[in-house]
VOGU-3710 file (C-alpha; in Angstrom, 3 decimals, decimal comma):
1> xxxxxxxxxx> -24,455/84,004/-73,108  -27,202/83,178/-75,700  -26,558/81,096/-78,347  -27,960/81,854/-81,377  -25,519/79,657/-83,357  -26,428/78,695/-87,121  -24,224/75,833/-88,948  -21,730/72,817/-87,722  -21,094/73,798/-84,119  -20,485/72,118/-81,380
11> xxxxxxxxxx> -20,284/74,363/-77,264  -18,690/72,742/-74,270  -19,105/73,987/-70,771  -15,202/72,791/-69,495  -16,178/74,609/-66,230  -18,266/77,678/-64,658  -16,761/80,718/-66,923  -14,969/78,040/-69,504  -16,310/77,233/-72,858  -15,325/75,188/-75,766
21> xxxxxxxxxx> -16,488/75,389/-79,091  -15,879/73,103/-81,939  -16,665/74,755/-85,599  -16,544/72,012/-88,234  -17,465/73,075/-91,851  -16,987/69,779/-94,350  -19,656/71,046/-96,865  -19,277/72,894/-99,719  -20,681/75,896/-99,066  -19,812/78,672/-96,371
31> xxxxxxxxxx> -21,371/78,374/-92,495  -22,492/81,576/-90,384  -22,052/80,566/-86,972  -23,453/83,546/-84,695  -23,337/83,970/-81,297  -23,708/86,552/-78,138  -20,714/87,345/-76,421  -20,735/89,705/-74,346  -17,536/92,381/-72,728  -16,989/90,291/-69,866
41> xxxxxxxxxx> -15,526/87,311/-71,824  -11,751/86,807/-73,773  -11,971/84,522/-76,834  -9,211/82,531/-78,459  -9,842/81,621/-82,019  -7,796/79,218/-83,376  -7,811/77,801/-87,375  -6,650/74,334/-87,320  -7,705/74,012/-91,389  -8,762/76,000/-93,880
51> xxxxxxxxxx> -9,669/79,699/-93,190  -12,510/82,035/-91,437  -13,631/85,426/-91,079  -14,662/87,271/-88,398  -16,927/89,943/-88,930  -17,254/93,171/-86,502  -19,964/96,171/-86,428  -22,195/94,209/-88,531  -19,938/93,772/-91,089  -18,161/96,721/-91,806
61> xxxxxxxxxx> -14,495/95,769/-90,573  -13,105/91,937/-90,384  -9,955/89,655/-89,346  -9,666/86,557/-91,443  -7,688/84,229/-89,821  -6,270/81,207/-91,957  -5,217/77,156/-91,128  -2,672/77,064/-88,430  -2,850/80,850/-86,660  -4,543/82,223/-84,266
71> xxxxxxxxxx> -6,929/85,283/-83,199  -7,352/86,666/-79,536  -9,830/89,328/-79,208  -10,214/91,149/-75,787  -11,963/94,415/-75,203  -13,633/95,402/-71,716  -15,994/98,493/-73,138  -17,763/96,404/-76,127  -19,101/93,197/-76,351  -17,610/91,141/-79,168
81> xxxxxxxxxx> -20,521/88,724/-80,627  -19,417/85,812/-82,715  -20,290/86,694/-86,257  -18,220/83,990/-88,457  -18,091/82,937/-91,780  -17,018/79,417/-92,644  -14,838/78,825/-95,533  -15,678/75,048/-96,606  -13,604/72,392/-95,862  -12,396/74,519/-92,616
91> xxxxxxxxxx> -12,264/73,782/-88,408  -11,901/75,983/-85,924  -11,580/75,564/-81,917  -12,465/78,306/-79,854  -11,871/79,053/-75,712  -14,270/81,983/-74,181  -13,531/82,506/-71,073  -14,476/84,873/-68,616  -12,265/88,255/-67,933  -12,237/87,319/-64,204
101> xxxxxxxxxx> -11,842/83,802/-64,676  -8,966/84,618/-66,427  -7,452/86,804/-64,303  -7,387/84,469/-61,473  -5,226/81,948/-63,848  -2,425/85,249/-63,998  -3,310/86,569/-60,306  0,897/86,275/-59,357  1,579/86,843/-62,996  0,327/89,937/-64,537
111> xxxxxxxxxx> 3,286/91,767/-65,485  3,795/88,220/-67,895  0,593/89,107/-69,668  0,791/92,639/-71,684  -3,146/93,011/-71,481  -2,586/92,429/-67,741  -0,868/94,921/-66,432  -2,354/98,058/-64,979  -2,160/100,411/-67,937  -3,737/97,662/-70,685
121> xxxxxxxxxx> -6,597/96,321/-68,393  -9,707/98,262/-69,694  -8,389/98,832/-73,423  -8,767/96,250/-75,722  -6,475/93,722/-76,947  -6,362/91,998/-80,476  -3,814/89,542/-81,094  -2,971/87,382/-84,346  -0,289/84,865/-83,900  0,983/81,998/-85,935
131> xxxxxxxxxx> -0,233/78,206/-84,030  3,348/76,458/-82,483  3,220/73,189/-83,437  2,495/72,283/-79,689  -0,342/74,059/-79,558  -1,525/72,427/-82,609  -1,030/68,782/-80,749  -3,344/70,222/-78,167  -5,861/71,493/-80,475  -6,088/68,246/-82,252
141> xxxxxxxxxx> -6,425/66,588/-79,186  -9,244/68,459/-78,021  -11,047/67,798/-81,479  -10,044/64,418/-81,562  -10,329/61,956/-78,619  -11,964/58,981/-77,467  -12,627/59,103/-73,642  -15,424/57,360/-71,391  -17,545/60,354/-70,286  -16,626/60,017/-66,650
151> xxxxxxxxxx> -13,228/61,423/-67,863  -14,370/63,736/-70,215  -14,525/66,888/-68,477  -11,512/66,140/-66,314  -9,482/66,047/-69,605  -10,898/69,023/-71,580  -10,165/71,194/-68,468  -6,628/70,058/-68,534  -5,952/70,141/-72,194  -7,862/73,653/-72,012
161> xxxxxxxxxx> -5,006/74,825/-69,118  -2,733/73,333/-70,921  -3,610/75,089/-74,216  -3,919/78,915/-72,366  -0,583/78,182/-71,186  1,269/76,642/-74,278  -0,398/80,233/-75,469  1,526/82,664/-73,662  4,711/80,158/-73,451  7,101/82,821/-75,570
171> xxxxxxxxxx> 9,920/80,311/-75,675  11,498/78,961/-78,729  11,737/75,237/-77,172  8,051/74,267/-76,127  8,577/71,399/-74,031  7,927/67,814/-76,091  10,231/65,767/-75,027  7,153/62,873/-74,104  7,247/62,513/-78,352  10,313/63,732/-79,861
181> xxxxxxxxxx> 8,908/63,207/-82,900  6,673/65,983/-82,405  9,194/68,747/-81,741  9,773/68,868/-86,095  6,968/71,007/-87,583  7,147/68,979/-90,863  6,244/65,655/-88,921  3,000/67,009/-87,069  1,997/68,416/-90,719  3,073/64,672/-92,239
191> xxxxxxxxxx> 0,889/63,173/-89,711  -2,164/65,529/-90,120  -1,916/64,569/-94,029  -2,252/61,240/-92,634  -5,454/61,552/-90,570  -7,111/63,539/-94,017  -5,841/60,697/-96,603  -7,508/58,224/-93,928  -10,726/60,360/-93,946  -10,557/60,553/-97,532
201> xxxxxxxxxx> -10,592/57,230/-98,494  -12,142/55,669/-95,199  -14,519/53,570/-97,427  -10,835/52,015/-99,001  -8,404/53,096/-96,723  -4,423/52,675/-97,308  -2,562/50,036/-95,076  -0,423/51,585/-92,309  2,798/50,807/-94,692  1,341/52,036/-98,005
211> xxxxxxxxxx> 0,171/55,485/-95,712  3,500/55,712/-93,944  4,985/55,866/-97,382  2,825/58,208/-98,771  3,112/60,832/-96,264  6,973/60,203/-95,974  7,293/59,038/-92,060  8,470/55,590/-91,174  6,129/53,116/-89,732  7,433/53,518/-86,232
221> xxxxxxxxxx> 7,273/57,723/-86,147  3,406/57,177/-87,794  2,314/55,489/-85,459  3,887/56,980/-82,307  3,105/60,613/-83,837  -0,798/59,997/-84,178  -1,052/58,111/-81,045  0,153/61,322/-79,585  -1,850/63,658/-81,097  -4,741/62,370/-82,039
231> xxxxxxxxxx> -5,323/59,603/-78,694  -5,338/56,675/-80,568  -4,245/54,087/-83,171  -4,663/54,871/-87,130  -7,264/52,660/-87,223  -9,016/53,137/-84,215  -9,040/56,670/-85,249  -10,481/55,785/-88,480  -12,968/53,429/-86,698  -14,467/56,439/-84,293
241> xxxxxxxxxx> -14,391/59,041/-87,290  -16,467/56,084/-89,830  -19,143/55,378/-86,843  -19,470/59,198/-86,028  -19,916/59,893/-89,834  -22,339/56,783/-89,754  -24,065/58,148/-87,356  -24,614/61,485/-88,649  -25,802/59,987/-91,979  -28,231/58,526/-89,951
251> xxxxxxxxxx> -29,745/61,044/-88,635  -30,891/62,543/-91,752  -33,550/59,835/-92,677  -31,592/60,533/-96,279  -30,221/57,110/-96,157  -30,768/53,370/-94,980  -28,980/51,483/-93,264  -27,238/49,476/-96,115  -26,311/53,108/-98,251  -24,702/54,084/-95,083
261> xxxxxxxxxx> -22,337/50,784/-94,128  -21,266/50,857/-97,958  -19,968/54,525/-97,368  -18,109/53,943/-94,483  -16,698/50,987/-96,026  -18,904/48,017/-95,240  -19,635/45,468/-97,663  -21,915/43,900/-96,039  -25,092/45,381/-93,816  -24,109/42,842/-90,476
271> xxxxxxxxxx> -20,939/43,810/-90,415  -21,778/47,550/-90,279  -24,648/47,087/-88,078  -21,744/44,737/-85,751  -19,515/47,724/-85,704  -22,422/50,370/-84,793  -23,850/48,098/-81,943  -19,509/48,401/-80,981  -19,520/51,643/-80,782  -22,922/53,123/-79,707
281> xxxxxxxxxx> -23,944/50,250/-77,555  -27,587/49,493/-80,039  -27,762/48,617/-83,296  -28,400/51,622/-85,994  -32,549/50,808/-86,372  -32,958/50,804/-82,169  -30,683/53,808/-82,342  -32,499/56,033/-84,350  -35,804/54,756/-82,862  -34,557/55,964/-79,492
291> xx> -34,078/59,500/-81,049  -37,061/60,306/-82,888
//
């Protein structure tokens, strides 16, 4: 598969036939993200925010698929190239996987899976389906987390499983009992409100009480709710997302090093440059020195 991708997008290879990829558009303008994929692959789409749309035969039909559903597009006589436009303000995580790698996942199960079965096998298969809430604590986890690399691939492969799975898991009582908390639709949205306010305002950022009352969770189901779906503290959240941002800033040559601590919140330039050399192991000058 060639990439020809153009815009904020981010591929993982999870494993031979497996790939992730992470569409983030926080400008203010639209993103085309392109890309080859050919008829041997099945894609998931799925829109945790905003909205997208997926153009076919170079433009003359489209799906738009909006914050919190879903779009699986399968067809085994035409390839199905990523041709995507970007609302702003929107994400989007996407699985491509290959036909046969797929199949081997379903080999005792095909009657389970409509496009499966003998008669739907070469036709293709378009599905557009509404995100269960734990899918959407998988998704998040798979665009949020905080793992030492040694992990990393280990637990995308598992969260991917997990997420084909919770998928084509028709039942009405997805299992969550490891966070109660998470089985009520209205808390995962409270909690996702809580990760954007946090964003938001990252440079001033709400205590955990004055943010539990805002969103309208007690302290206790806050905290236990984004530890679950989002892999760590509020803070340590917010910590990750302000150095990744910092980081980014960085990179432009736009800013120096003082404009960027005071936008992630830093009053002072040591402190900022204290926190980088935290997370990234060098301090902000050495890092970008080590990138030219």
């Amino acid at each position: 598969m060639k990439n020809i991708a153009r815009g904020s997008y981010d591929e993982i290879l999870v494993e031979d036939g497996i790939y992730i990829l992470k569409i983030q558009n926080d400008a203010q303008e639209a993103k085309l993200i392109e890309r080859d994929i050919d008829s041997s692959y099945i894609q998931f789409h799925f829109c945790l925010k905003g909205k997208s749309k997926f153009n076919f035969n170079e433009g003359n039909y489209y799906l738009e698929v909006n914050e919190e559903n879903s779009l699986l597009l399968y067809n085994t006589q035409k390839d199905l190239p990523l041709d995507l436009v970007v609302s702003p303000g929107s994400w989007l995580l996407s699985v491509v996987m290959t036909i046969r790698k797929f199949h081997s996942l379903f080999s005792d199960e095909a009657d389970y899976i409509p496009f499966l079965s003998e008669e739907n096998k070469e036709k293709k298969y378009y599905s557009q389906e509404m995100v269960s809430p734990a899918t959407a604590v998988v998704l998040s986890q798979l665009m949020n987390y905080n793992l030492h690399p040694s992990i990393k691939k280990l637990y995308l492969k598992g969260k991917v499983y997990e997420l084909i799975s919770l998928y084509f898991n028709k039942t009405e009582d997805a299992d969550l009992e490891q966070c109660p908390y998470l089985a009520d639709e209205d808390n995962v949205r409270r909690i996702r409100m809580a990760k954007e306010i946090m964003i938001s305002r990252m440079a001033e950022p709400p205590t955990l009480a004055e943010l539990s009352q805002e969103v309208g969770l007690s302290l206790k189901k806050l905290k236990e709710g984004f530890k679950q779906i989002y892999g760590d503290s509020v803070f340590g959240f917010l910590f990750d997302y302000k150095m990744e941002y910092a980081r980014k800033m960085l990179e432009t040559g736009k800013h120096n090093v003082n404009e960027v601590g005071l936008k992630v919140g830093y009053s002072t330039a040591s402190h900022f440059i204290a926190s980088f050399k935290k997370k990234f192991g060098t301090t902000p000058k050495k890092y970008l020195t080590s990138n030219v």
